[in-house]
C-alpha positions in Angstrom: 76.5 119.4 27.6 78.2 121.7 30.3 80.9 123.9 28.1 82.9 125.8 30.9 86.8 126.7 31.5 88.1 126.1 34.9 85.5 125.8 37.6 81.8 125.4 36.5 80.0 128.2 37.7 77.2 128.2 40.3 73.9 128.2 37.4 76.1 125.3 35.4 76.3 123.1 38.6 73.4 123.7 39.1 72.1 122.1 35.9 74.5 119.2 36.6 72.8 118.6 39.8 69.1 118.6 38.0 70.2 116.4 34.9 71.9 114.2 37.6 68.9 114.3 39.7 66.8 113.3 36.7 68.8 110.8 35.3 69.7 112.5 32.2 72.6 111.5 30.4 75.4 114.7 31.0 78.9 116.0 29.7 81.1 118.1 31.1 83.4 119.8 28.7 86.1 122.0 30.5 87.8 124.0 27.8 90.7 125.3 30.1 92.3 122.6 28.4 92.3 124.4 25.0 91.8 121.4 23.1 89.2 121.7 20.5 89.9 118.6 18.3 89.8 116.7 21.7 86.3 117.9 22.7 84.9 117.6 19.5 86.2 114.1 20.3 84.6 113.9 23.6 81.3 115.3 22.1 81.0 112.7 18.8 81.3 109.8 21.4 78.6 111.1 23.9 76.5 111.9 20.9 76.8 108.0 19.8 76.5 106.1 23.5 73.5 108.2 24.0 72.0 108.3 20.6 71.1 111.9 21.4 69.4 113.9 18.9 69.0 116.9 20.5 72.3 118.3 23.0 71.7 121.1 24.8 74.5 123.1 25.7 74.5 125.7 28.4 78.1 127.3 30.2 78.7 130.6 32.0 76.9 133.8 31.0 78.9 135.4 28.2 79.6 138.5 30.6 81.5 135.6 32.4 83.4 134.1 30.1 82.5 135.8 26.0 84.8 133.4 24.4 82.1 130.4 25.7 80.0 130.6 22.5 82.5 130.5 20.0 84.4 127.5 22.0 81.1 125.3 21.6 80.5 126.3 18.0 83.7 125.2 17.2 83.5 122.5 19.2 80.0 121.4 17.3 81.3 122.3 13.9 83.8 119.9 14.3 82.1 117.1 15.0 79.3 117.9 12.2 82.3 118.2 9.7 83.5 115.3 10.7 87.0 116.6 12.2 86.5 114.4 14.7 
């Protein structure tokens, strides 16, 4: 899971192109949006087509964008308190 707002920067594209590349299933969450219940939304059905167990999440460095880490925990809290 790419979490970024606006424009994914050049390291996250960067992992898009490898999980691309290697076939990995990938979802891009752009939280310029500023919808939290709709990612969470986003996030519960990628976790269930996939059957993922483990989701790695990467975005911009937090000296790029410092709000990134709380957007995907509350992203992730809401799908694991079923808010979604």
């Amino acid at each position: 899971m790419i979490v970024h707002h606006g424009n994914p920067d050049a390291g996250s594209d960067l992992t898009r192109q490898l999980a691309e590349a290697a076939g990995q299933p990938l979802l891009l969450i752009d939280h310029e949006l500023d919808n939290v219940s709709q990612r969470a939304r986003e996030l519960a059905a990628f976790i269930e087509r996939y059957r993922a167990a483990v989701v790695n999440i990467v975005g911009p460095r937090a000296s790029h964008w410092p709000e990134g880490y709380a957007v995907s925990r509350r992203i992730f809290q809401a799908v694991f308190r079923s808010e979604v």
